[in-house]
N, C-alpha and C positions, 0 to 999 in steps of 0.2 A: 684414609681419611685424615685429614689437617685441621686443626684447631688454632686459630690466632693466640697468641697467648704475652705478659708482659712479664717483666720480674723489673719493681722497683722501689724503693728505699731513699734515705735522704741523700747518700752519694753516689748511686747510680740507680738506671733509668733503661733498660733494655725492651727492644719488642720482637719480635719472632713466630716462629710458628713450632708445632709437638703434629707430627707425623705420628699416628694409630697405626696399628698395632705395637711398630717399628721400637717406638718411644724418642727417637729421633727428635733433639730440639735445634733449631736453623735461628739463630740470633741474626736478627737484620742488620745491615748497615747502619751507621750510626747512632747506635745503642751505645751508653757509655758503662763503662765498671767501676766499680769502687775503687781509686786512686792508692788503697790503703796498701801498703808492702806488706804481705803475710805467708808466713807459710803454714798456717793454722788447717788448710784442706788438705796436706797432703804431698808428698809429694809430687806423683803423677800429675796432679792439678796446678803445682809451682811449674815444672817441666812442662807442662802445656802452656802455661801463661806466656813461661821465659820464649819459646817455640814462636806464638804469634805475635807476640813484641816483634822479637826477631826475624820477621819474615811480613814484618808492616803489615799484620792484620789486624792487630791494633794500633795503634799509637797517640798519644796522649791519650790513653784510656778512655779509645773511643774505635769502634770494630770500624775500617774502612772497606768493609766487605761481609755482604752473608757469611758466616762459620755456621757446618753442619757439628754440634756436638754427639757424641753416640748416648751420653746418659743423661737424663736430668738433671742429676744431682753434681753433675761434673759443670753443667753451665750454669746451676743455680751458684753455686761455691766460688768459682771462678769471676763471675760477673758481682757478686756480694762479698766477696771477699769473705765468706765466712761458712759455718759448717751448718744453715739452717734449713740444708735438704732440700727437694724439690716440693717441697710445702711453699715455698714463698712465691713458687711460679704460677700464676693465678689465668683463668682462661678471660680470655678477652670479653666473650660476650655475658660471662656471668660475674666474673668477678671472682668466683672461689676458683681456690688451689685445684692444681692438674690432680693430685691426689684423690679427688673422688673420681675422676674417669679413669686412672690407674690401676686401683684396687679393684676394677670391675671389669679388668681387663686379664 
């Protein structure tokens, strides 16, 4: 099962879909990320970042193509520049965080 889902903030603006059971998030094409240089998530999450730059799957912090993430909290971090968990990934047709379909999973 698929869930539409968005993650967005004053500098970036992503939409995608969260694959059930899987937890699988697919960040759509032209989703943009937070501009901001950080290494505050991590490194794995710097190493991914530095990876799709390099490899023109982002550029000007904007995805020019579907990316399948494996973890929430790795596309929530990545695309927010920041460490606020897959709490901020919110479902499209309700508005709350993926978080309550999560935990009940």
């Amino acid at each position: 099962m698929k869930e539409r889902i968005y993650i967005k903030g004053k500098r970036f603006n992503a939409m995608g879909e969260i694959e059930l059971p899987s937890r699988k998030v697919t960040i759509f094409k032209d989703s943009m990320i937070n501009p901001l240089e950080t290494t505050i998530y991590g490194e794995k999450t710097t190493l991914l970042k530095a990876f799709l730059v390099r490899n023109g799957i982002i550029k000007d912090n904007v995805f020019t193509e579907d990316y399948t993430f494996d973890y929430p909290a790795t596309a929530s971090s990545l695309i927010s520049a920041s460490r606020q968990g897959y709490g901020i990934i919110k479902l499209f047709a309700t508005g709350k965080s993926i978080h309550s379909i999560l935990k009940d999973k």
